[in-house]
C-alpha positions as CSV (number, residue, x, y, z in Angstrom):
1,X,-66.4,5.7,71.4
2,X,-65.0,5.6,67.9
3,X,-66.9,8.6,67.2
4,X,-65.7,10.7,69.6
5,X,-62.2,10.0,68.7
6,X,-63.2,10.8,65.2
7,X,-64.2,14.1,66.4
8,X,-61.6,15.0,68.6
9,X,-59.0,14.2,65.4
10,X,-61.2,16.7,63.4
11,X,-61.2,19.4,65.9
12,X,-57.6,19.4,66.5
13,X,-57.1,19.9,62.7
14,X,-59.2,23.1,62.1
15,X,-58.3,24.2,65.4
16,X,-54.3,23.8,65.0
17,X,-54.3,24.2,61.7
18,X,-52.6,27.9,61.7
19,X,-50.5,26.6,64.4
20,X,-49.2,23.8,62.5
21,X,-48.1,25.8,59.5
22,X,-46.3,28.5,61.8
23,X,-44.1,25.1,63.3
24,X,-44.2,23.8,60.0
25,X,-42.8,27.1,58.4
26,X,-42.1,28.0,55.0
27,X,-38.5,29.1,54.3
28,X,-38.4,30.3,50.7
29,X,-34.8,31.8,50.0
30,X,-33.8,34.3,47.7
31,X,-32.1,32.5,44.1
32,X,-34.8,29.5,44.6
33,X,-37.0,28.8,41.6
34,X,-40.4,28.1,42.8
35,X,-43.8,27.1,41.3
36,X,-46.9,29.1,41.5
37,X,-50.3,30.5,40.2
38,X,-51.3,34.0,39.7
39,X,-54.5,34.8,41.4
40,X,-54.7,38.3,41.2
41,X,-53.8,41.7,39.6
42,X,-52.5,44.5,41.1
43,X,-52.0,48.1,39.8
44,X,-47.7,47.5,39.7
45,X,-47.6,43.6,39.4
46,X,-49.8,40.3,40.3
47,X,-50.0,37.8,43.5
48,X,-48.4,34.5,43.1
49,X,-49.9,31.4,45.1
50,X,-46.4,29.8,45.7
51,X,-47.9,27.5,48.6
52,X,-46.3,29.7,51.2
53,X,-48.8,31.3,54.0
54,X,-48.5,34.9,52.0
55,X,-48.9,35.5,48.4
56,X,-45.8,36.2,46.7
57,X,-45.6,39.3,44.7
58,X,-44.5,39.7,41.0
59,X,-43.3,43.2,39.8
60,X,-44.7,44.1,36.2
61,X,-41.4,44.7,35.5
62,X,-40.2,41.5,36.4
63,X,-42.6,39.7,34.1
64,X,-40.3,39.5,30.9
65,X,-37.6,40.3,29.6
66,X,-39.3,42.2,27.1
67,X,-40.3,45.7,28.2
68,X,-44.2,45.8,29.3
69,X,-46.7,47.9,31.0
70,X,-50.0,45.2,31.3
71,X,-49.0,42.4,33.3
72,X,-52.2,40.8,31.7
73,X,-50.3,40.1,28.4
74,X,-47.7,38.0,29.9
75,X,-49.2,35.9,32.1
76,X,-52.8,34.6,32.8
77,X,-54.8,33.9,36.4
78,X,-54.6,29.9,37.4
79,X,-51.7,29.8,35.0
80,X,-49.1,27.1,36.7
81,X,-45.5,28.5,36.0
82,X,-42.2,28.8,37.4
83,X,-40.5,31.7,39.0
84,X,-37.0,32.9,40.7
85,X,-37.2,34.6,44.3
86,X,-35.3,38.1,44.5
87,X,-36.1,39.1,47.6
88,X,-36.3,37.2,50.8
89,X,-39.7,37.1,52.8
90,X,-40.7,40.5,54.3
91,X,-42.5,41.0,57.7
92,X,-45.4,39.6,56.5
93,X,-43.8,36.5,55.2
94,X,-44.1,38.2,50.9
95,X,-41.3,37.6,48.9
96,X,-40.7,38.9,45.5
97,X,-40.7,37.1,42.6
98,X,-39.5,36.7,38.8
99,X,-40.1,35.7,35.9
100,X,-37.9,37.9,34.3
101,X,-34.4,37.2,35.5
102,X,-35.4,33.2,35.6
103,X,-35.7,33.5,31.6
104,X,-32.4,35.9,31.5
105,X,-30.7,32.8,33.5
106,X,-32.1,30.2,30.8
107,X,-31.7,32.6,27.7
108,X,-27.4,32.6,28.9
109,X,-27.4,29.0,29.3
110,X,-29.0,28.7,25.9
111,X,-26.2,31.4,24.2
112,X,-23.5,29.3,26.1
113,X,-24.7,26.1,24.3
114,X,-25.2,27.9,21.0
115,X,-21.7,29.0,20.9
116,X,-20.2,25.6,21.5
117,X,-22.3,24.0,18.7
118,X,-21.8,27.1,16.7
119,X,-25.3,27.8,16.0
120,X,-26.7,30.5,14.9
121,X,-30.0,32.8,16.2
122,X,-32.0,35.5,14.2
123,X,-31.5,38.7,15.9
124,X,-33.5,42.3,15.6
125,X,-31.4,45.7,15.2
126,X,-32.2,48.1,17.8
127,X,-30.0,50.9,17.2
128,X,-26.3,52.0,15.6
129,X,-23.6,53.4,17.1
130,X,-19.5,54.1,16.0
131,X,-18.8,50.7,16.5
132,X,-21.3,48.7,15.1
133,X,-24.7,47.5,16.1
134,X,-27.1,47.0,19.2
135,X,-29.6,44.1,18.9
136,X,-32.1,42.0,20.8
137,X,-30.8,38.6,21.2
138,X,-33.3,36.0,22.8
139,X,-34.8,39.0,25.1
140,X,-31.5,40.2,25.9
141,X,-29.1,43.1,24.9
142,X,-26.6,42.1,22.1
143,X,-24.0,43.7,20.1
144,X,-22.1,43.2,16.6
145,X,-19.2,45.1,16.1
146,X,-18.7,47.0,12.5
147,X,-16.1,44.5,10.9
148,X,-18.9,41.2,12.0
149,X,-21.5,43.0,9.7
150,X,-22.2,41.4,6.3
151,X,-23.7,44.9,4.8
152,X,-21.7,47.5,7.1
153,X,-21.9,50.4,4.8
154,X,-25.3,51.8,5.9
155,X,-25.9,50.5,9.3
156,X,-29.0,53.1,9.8
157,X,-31.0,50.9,7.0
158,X,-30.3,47.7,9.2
159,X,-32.1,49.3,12.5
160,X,-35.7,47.4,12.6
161,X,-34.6,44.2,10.6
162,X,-33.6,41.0,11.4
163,X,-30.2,39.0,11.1
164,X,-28.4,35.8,11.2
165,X,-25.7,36.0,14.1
166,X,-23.7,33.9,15.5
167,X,-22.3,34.3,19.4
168,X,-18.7,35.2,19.4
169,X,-18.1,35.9,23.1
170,X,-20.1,35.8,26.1
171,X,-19.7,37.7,29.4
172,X,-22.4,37.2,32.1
173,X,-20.9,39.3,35.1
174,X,-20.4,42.2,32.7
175,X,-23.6,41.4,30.8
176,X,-21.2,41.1,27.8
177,X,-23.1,39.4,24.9
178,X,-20.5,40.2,21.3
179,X,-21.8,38.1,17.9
180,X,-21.3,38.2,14.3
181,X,-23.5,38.2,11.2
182,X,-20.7,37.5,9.0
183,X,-19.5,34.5,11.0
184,X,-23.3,33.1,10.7
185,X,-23.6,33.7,7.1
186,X,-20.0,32.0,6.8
187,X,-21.4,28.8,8.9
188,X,-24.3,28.6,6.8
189,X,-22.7,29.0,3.1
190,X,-20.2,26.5,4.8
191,X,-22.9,24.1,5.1
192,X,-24.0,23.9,1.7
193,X,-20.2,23.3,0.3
194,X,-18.8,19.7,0.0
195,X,-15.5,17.9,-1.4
196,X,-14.9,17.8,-4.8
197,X,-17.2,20.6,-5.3
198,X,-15.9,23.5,-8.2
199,X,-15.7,26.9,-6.7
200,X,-15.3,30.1,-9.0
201,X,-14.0,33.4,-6.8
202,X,-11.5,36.3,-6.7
203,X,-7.8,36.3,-5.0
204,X,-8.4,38.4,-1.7
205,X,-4.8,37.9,-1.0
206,X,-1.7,36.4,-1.7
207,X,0.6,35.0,1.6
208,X,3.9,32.8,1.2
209,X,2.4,30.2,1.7
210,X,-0.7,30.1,-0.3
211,X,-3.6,32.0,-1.4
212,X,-6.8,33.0,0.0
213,X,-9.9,32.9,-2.2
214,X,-13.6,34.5,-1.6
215,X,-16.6,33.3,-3.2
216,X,-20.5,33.0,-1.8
217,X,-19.5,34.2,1.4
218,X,-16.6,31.5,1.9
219,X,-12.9,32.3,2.0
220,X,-10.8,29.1,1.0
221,X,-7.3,28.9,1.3
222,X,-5.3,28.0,-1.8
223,X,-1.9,26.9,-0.2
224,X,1.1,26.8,-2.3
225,X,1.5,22.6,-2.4
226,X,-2.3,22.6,-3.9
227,X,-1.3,24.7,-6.6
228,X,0.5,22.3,-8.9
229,X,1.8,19.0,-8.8
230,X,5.3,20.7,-9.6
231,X,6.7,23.3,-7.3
232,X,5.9,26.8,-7.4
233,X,8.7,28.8,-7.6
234,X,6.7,32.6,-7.4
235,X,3.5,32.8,-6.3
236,X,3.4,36.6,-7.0
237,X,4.0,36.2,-10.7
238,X,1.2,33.5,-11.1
239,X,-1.4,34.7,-9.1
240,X,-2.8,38.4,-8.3
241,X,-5.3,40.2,-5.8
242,X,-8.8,40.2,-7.7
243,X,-7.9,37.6,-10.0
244,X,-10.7,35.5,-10.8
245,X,-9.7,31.8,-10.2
246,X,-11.7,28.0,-10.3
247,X,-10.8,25.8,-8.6
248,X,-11.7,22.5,-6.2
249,X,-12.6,22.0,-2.5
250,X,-10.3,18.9,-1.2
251,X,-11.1,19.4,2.5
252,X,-13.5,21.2,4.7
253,X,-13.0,21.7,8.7
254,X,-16.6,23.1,9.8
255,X,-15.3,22.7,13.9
256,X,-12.1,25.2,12.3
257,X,-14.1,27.3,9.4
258,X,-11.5,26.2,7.2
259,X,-12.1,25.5,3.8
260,X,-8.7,24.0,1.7
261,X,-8.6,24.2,-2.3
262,X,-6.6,22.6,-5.0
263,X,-6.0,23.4,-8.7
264,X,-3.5,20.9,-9.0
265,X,-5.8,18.2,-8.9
266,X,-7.4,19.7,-12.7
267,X,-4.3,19.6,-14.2
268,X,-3.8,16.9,-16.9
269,X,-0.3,16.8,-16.8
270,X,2.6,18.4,-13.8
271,X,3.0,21.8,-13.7
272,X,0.3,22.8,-16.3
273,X,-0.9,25.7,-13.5
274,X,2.2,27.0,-13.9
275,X,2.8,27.0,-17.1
276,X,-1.4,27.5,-18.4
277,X,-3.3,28.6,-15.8
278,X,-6.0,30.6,-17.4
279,X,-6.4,27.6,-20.0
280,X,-6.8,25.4,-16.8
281,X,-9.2,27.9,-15.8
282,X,-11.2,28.4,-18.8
283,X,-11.5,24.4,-18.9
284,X,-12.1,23.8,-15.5
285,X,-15.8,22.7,-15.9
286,X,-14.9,20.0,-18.6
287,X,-12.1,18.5,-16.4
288,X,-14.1,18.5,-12.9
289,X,-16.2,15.1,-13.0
290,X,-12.1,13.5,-13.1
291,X,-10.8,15.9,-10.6
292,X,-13.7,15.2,-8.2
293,X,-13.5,11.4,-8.3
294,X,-9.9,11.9,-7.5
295,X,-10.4,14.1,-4.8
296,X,-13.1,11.7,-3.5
297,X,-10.9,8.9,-4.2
């Protein structure tokens, strides 16, 4: 008796099977990320086992971001991976699959969270144009205007090589992806400066309030109090555009960029900037192990 029950359980699995997926049914929606196998190759894409009761179907050119025309290259039969449903099931149940927009999805997330640490990425030049340059960044289509270029007099030798950027602003509904090679290179030359370190570089230009000083791909502000530990009176008739000036690091904002110098704290006695600035200058490297402890207190 046990044995015909046995048998009667088996038959009414093989023989209801079919029946019991239809009931059962598979509802995959279009946006859901799914995990499947390729089993096959066909001439314009591959079939995906997806655990549905038809393949799905992946379109060579939704296989990568990257431009291909052998499907073979990017993935490999029995290869376990996930992909992002774009078209809801057809007659027979298909749907259409990709791996290419569910890397697009996780290459924006990854540019979102690389401009709030302000990382940077190495990016390829793909082509000039009046306002700047087109690269690939992560897979995706990028662009770095003229003035975010470190070398922007001959942007046709940049197309083939690769840059530092950093991700200055970030569209996803216009497919808006702007970042800047000078802004990178700043990060990273920002990154090897610290307090109480002696800088040597040129006036860029003089405000009322201060000065603002280039050197190794920094621009530090000089402000007017760090100048001397007297009051400066003229700022134009001490300081000019392109004159080369030393001077010390007292404070460094990395979340801001900003980089804040002093000369005052080299002097020996109040008001020697004013009154001997290019003997300061000349004698900057002799007085900086005293300035520095001060500065680091």
């Amino acid at each position: 008796m046990a044995q015909k029950n046995t048998q009667s359980q088996s038959a009414f699995s093989m023989a209801d099977f079919e029946k019991a997926l239809e009931t059962h049914g598979y509802e995959f929606a279009k946006g859901q990320v799914v995990t499947g196998k390729a089993f096959s190759y066909e001439n314009d894409g591959a079939l995906i086992d997806i655990g549905g009761k038809s393949p799905a179907f992946l379109p060579v050119d939704e296989a990568s971001v990257y431009k291909i025309s052998d499907i073979t290259t990017v993935i490999q039969l029995q290869e376990e991976r996930e992909f992002l449903i774009i078209r809801d099931q057809n007659e027979d149940g298909q749907v259409t699959v990709s791996i290419r927009r569910l890397e697009e999805r996780r290459i924006w997330e990854k540019l979102g969270d690389l401009q709030e640490s302000k990382q940077s990425i190495q990016v390829r030049v793909l082509d000039v144009n009046k306002g700047g340059i087109t690269v690939n960044a992560l897979g995706l289509r990028g662009f770095i205007p003229r003035s975010h270029v470190n070398e922007r007099d001959n942007l046709e030798n940049l197309i083939g090589s690769t840059l530092s950027a950093s991700v200055l602003e970030l569209d996803r509904k216009r497919g808006k992806i702007v970042l800047s090679n000078r802004l990178a290179s700043r990060v990273a030359s920002l990154s090897q400066l610290e307090m109480g370190q002696l800088i040597e570089g040129t006036v860029a230009s003089i405000k009322p309030f201060g000065a603002f000083v280039e050197f190794n791909n920094c621009t530090g502000l000089l402000h007017v109090s760090q100048i001397s530990q007297r009051p400066v009176a003229s700022l134009d008739s001490l300081l000019t555009v392109g004159k080369t000036l030393k001077a010390m690091i007292v404070n460094i904002d990395e979340g801001q960029g900003r980089i804040s110098l002093s000369t005052k704290v080299l002097e020996t006695y109040p008001g020697e900037a004013i009154e001997k600035l290019d003997q300061l200058i000349a004698e900057a490297d002799d007085r900086q192990e005293r300035a520095r402890k001060a500065v680091l207190g």
